[in-house]
N, C-alpha and C positions, 0 to 999 in steps of 0.2 A: 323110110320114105318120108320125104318131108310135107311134098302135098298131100294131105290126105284124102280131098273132095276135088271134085273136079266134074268138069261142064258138058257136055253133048249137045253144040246146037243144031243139031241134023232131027236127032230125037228130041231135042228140050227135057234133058231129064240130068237129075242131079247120082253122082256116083260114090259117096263117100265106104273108103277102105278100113274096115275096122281090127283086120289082122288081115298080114299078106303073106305067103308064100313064103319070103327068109324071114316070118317071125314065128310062123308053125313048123320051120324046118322042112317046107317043100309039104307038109301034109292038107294043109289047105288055104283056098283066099276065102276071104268072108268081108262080102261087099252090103251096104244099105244104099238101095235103087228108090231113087224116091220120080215116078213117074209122073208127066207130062199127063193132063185130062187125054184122055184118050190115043194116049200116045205108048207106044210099045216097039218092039223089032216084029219081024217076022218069024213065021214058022222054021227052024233048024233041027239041028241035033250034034249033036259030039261024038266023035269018038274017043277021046283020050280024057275027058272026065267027065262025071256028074253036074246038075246041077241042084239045089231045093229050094225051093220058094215056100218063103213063109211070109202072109199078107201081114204088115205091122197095123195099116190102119188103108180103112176104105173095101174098094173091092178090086179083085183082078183078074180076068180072064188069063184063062192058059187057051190057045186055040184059035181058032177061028169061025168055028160052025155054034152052032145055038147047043148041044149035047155037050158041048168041051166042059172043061171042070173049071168053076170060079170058087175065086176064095174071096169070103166074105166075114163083115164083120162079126166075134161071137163074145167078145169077154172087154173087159174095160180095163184100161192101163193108164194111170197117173190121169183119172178123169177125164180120158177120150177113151175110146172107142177104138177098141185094136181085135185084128182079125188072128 
């Protein structure tokens, strides 16, 4: 792949690919979603794969309701603050 990051100006969010599909042999993509101030998609779901979120830095709602689960920040990396 030669683009590795690329744009979303619907969401304003940046999408950089750090391993894709034909480099794990179909076993997984592994994206860094770097989010828009309060900007997100909507509520979905998958049937044909998983997903995991792991917060690198900041905070993030999963959800919509005040009960949903955020990830927030708890440990420090390269002198920021990573979740």
């Amino acid at each position: 792949m030669s683009e590795r990051k690329i744009y979303n100006p619907v969401q304003k969010d940046y999408v950089t690919f750090l391993k894709t599909s034909a480099e794990t042999n179909g076993e997984y993509t592994l994206v860094e979603v770097e989010l828009a101030d309060g900007g997100g998609v909507g509520l979905r779901y998958h049937k044909t794969y998983s997903e995991k979120f792991d917060c690198v830095q900041g905070e993030v709602q999963i959800g919509a309701r005040q009960n949903d689960t955020h990830f927030k920040s708890r440990r420090k990396r390269h002198g920021r603050t990573a979740c």
